[in-house]
C-alpha positions, 0 to 999 in steps of 0.5 A, a space after each residue: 500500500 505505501 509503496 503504490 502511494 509513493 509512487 502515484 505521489 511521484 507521478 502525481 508530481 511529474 504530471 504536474 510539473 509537465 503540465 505546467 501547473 507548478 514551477 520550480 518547487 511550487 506546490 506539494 502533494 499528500 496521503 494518508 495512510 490506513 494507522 494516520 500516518 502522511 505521505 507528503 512531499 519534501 520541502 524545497 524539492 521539485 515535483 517533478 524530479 522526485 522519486 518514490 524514496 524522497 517522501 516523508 513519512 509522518 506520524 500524527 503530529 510528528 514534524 519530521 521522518 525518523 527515516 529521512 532526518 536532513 529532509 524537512 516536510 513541505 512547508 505547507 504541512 498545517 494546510 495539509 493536516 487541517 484539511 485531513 481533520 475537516 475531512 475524514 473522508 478525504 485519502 489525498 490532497 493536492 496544492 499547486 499554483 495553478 496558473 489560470 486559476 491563480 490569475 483568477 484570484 489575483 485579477 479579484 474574480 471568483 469561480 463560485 458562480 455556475 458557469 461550466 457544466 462539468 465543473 458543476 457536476 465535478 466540484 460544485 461550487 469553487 469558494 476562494 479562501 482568503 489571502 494567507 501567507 504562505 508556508 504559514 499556519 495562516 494558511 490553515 486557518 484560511 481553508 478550516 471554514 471552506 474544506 470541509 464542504 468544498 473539495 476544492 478551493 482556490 487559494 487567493 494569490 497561491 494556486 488552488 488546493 484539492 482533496 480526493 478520494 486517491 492521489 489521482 482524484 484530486 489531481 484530477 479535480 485541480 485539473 478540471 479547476 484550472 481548465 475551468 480558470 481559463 475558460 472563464 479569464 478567456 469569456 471575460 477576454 471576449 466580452 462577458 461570463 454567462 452563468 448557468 441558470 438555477 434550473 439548470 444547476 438543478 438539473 446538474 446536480 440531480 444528475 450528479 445524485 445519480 451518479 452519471 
């Protein structure tokens, strides 16, 4: 089980960093383990050249990996830890700077109105959190109200953060965010955001109920 986790981890990472979605050492990914335990990616490190054996592996409440004494856990280990205990449901969590969505937040916009079908049925409603300093505690603090009802969220000026059901669960939910960021900057660009009607988000979400 640890060692498949490691390895969709790492890969998790690299698409990441292939696609463009973090830079340099931007961005940090997560999971859990069945006895509490996290994965989580080191401080400093780019998440796409890390390998399976450069994760740490943390004890409730430990701040560092016996195994790995030189390397420190990312610095956004208090975000991660806050979103697991709003959500027990959750097995992974990814946060990345994610270009367009980042751009979102900066231009002081907001991906909460109903606008895309699929992000609708995907996400629901996509809050942002409010400015935090990065690689602090305030950055958990800015997530505790909204995490726990939302599996994704943006992070206002620092990318979005996702949960999921597997590592590539919530890869794949931070995707969809930033497909959705970009097509909502590229409507603005051409004249106006048309948003869904309440009937048709109704209908949306009735959909989504049924598992289609």
């Amino acid at each position: 089980m640890e060692a498949l986790l490691r390895q969709h981890i790492v890969a998790v990472g690299r698409r990441l960093y292939a696609r463009s979605l973090v830079a340099a050492t931007d961005g940090n990914v997560s999971a859990r383990l069945e006895d509490e335990q996290l994965l989580v990616t080191p401080a400093g490190s780019c998440l796409g050249e890390l390998e399976p054996n450069d994760l740490l592996c943390l004890a409730p409440a430990a701040e560092s990996d016996p195994a790995l004494p030189h390397a420190r856990p990312t610095s956004e280990l208090a975000m991660h830890r806050c979103a697991y205990a709003q959500r027990p449901d959750a097995a992974a969590i990814v946060h990345a700077h994610l270009p367009h969505a980042t751009a979102i937040t900066v231009a002081g916009l907001s991906l909460e109105a109903p606008v895309l079908p699929e992000l609708v049925v995907m996400l629901g409603t996509v809050p942002t959190a409010p400015y935090a300093t990065p690689s602090t505690a305030e950055g958990a603090r800015a997530i505790e109200a909204l995490i726990g009802t939302h599996d994704a969220i943006l992070l206002d000026r620092h990318g979005a953060l996702a949960v999921g059901t597997s590592v590539w669960d919530a890869y794949r939910k931070l995707e969809k965010l930033e497909h959705a960021a970009q097509v909502v900057l590229a409507a603005r660009a051409a004249g106006r955001v048309r948003t869904l009607s309440p009937a048709q988000v109704a209908r949306l979400e009735a959909l989504k109920a049924q598992g289609a």
